[in-house]
Phi, psi and omega in degrees: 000134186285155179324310214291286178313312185292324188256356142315310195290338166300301189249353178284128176256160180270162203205115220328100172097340176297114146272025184204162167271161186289137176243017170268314183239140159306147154335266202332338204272287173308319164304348208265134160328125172311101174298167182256057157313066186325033193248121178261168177069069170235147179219121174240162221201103197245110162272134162219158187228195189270347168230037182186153183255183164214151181220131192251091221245156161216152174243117191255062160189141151240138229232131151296114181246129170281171171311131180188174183213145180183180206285187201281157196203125168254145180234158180213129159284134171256317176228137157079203193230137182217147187256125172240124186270110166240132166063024180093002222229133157250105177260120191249157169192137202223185176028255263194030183252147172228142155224173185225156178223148197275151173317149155068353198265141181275155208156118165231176186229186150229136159228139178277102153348126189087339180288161193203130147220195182224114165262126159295144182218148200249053197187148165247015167228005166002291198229161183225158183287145175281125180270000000 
């Protein structure tokens, strides 16, 4: 069994409807409150501090996010692909890519089933915990 899989079957929880464990995000990860990402089939996974968010998200679907703007906000793909329209400039990216979208700059996506990252949010209320 590779490292990657022996510290998943360890530390990883199975999770509603999941027939395999996850190999993305750690129990710590998981453990965290659940965000409210109004998007379906998306799992958001919410850190938060007093002036900033960090959001740990997977998509078992694919969702189209219309056009918005909100303070800056950086990303690193962890799995899969996502297409981002920023300022009209279209940029796909995937696995190991990071992007940043600046306050106020207007920017929509596409994301791909399987995709998975981690995001930043320069804001502290961005998403709120799902009650």
């Amino acid at each position: 069994m590779n490292i990657i899989k022996q510290y998943c079957k360890e530390n990883c929880l199975l999770r509603e409807g999941d027939d395999k464990i996850s190999e993305v995000f750690p129990k710590p990860i998981i453990s965290l409150p659940e965000a409210d990402v109004p998007l379906e089939g998306v799992k958001a996974y919410l850190s938060q501090s007093e002036n900033h968010q960090i959001i740990f998200m997977e998509f078992k679907k694919d969702v189209s996010v219309p056009e918005h703007s909100h303070e800056a906000q950086w990303g690193i793909i962890l799995e899969g692909k996502i297409d981002l329209i920023v300022e009209g400039k279209f940029n796909a990216y995937s696995k190991g890519d990071r992007y940043f979208i600046a306050k106020g700059v207007k920017h929509s996506a596409v994301i791909y089933a399987g995709y998975c990252d981690v995001t930043f949010f320069n804001q502290k209320d961005r998403y709120m915990p799902k009650s």
